[in-house]
ZAMARGU-4260 file (C-alpha; in steps of 0.2 Angstrom, whole numbers, plus 5000, padded with zeros to 4 digits):
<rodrens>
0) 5187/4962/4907 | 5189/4975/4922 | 5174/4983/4918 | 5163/4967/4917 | 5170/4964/4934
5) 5165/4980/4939 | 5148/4982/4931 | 5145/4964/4939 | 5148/4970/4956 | 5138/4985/4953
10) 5124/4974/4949 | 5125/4960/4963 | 5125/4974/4972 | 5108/4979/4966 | 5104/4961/4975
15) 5116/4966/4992 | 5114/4976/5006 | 5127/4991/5012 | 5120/4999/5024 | 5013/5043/5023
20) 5016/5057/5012 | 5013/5060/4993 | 5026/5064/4982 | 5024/5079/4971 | 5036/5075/4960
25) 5027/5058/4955 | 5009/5058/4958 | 4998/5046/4950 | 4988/5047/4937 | 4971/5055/4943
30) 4957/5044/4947 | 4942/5044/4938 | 4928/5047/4945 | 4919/5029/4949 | 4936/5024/4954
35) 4939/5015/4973 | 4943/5024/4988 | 4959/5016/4986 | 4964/5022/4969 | 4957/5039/4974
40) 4971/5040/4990 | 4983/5036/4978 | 4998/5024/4981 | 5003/5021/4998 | 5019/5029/5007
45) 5027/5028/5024 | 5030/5041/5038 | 5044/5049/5040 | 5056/5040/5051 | 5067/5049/5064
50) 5070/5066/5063 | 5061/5066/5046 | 5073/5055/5039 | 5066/5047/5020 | 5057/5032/5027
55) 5064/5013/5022 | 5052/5000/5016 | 5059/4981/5017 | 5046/4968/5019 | 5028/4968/5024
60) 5024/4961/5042 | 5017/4946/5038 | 4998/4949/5043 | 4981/4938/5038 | 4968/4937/5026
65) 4951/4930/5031 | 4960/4921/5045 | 4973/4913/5036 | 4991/4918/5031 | 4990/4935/5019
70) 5002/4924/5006 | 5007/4941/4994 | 5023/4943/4986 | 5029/4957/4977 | 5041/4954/4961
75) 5051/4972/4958 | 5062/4973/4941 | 5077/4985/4942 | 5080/4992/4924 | 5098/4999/4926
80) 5109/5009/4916 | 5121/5021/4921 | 5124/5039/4914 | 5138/5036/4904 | 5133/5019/4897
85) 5125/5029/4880 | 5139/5021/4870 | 5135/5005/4874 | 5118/5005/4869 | 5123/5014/4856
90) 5134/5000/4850 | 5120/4987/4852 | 5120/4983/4870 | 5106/4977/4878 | 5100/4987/4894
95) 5082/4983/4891 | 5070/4967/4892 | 5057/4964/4882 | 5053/4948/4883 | 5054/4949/4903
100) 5041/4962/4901 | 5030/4952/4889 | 5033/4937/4899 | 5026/4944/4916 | 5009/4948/4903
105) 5007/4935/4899 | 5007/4926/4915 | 4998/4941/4922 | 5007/4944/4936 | 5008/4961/4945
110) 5026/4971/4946 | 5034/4986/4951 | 5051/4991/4939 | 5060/5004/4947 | 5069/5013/4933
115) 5083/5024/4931 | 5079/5038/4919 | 5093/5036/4909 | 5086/5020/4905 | 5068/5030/4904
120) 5077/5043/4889 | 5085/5026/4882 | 5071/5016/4879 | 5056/5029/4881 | 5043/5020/4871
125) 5046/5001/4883 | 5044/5015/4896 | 5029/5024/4890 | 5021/5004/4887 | 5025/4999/4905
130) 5019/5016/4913 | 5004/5016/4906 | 4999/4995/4909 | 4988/4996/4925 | 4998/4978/4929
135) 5015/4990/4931 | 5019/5004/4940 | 5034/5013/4939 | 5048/5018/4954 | 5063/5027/4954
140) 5081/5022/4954 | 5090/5038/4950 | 5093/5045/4936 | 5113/5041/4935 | 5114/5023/4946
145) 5127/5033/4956 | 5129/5027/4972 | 5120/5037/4987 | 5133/5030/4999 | 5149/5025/4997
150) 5158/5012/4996 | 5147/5004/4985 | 5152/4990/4974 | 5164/5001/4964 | 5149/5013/4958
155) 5154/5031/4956 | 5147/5044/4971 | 5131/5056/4969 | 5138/5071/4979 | 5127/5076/4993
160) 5121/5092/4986 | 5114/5082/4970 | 5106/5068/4977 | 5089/5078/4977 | 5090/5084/4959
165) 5096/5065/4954 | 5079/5058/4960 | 5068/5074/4953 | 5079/5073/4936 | 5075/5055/4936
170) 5054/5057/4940 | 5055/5070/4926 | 5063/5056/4911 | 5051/5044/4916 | 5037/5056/4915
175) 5044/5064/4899 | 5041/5047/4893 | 5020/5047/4895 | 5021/5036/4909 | 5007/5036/4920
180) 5008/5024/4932 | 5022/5032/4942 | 5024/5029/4961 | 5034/5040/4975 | 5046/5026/4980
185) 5063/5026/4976 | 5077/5012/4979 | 5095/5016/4980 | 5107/5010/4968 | 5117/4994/4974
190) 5104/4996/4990 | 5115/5008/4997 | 5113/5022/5011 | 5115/5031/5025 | 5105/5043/5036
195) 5115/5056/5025 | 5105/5051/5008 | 5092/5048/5018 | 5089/5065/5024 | 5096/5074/5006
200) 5079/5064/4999 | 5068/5068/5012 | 5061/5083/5004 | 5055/5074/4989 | 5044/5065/4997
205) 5049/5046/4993 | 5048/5032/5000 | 5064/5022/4999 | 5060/5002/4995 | 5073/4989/4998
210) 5070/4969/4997 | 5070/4953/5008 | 5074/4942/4994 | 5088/4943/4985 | 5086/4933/4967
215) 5105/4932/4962 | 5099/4935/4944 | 5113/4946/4940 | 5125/4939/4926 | 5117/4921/4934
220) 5119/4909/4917 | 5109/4895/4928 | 5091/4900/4928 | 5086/4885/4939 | 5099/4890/4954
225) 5091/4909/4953 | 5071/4901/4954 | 5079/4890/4968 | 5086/4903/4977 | 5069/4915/4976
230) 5059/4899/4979 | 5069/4897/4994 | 5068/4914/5000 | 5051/4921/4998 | 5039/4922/5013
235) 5021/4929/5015 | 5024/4948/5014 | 5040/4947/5003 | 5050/4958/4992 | 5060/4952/4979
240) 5073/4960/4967 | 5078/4957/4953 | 5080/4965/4934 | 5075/4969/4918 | 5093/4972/4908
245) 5096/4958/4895 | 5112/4959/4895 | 5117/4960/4914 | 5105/4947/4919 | 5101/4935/4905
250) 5091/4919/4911 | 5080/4931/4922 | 5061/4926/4910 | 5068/4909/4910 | 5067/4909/4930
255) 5054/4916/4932 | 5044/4903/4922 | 5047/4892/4935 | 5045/4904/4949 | 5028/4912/4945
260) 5018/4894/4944 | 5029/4887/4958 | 5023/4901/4968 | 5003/4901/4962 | 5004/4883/4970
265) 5010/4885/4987 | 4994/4899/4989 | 5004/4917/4984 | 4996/4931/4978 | 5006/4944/4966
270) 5005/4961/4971 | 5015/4977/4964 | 5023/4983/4980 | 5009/4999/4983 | 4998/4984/4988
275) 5011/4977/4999 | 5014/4991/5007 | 4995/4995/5008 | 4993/4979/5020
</rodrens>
């Protein structure tokens, strides 16, 4: 019962708050050659921020499209699963989604899953298949789902001096996979940092993406009170988080087949969060 506490903190805290350059440890898969100007620069990623601190992407600035209201929204999927949680799985739990990702197909709608390569070397095949669907990319969340900061809802600490090789160890499991559609943006287990983590991971070249909605989909058993709560939150520009682990966040599909449509009719667009950040 302790650690179902725990684990349920750790992942409400995926949904909390504490606290342009490429990556050469993610680039994309290489254009071909009657692809768009877009495609060929590649996925968008922010300047540094102050003293070459990793920059921290939230929300876009809500702009306009053919002078009305740009209505975008980008859905982002956390697949967590910590480092030690290999007897678990192995014991039959559930870290993946399946049915979340052939749900989003389905309804077509562009995501970004930011991925933990532990849970990239646990399910490589559901990574491979999602990494290589141009309707995903693919974003880091450490390879350990560590915290970067502490406290942080209970997680266990990345020391200082292996924050740098957490993300680069995590880039290489998803890659190990056959992903290809891999993005230089990281987000911080639990949403947490400080200029600290921000300045270990500057070298790597991410992008460090947080959210403006928080779903509430973590251990929720009522999927109508997580599509409220998203429904309620979303604005042009929006980043919501949520995730893709059966068995920390059950109802999740069932949410979202409310949320998607709901959406669709009040005007927003799905984008996978390189768009959003592209403007």
């Amino acid at each position: 019962m302790t650690a179902l506490l725990v684990l349920g903190a750790v992942l409400t805290g995926c949904g909390g708050r504490e606290g342009s350059r490429t990556a050469a440890l993610a680039p994309p898969a290489s254009p071909s050659p009657g692809a768009t100007v877009e495609a060929r620069q590649g996925p968008p990623t922010m300047a540094p921020g102050p003293e070459g601190l990793t920059p921290v992407f939230e929300r876009r600035a809500a702009g306009s499209r053919d002078g009305a209201a740009d209505k975008t929204v980008a859905l982002t999927f956390d697949a967590d699963m910590t480092a030690d949680q290999g007897p678990r799985a192995s014991a039959g739990e559930h870290f993946d989604n399946p049915g979340l990702i052939a749900l989003l197909r389905r309804l077509k709608v562009p995501s970004t899953v930011f991925m933990t390569g532990r849970w990239a070397q646990e399910y490589p095949a559901q990574a491979r298949s999602i990494g290589t669907d141009p309707l995903f990319e693919i974003a880091n969340h450490s390879y350990s789902h560590y915290a970067f900061s502490s406290p942080c809802y209970g997680l266990p600490a990345v020391a200082k001096a292996d924050m740098r090789g957490d993300v680069e160890r995590a880039f290489a499991a998803i890659r190990k996979t056959g992903a290809r559609n891999v993005v230089p943006y990281f987000r911080f287990p639990g949403g947490c940092y400080d200029d600290a983590s921000l300045k270990a991971l500057a070298p790597t070249g991410v992008t460090a993406v947080q959210w403006d909605v928080v779903s509430g989909d973590a251990f929720a058993t009522d999927p109508e009170a997580v599509a409220e709560q998203v429904l309620s939150g979303v604005k042009p520009g929006s980043l919501v988080v949520m995730h893709c682990t059966r068995s920390a966040a059950p109802v999740t599909d069932e949410a979202l087949e409310r949320v998607v449509p709901e959406l669709r009719e009040r005007g927003y667009r799905f984008v996978k969060v390189s768009e959003l950040m592209r403007g």
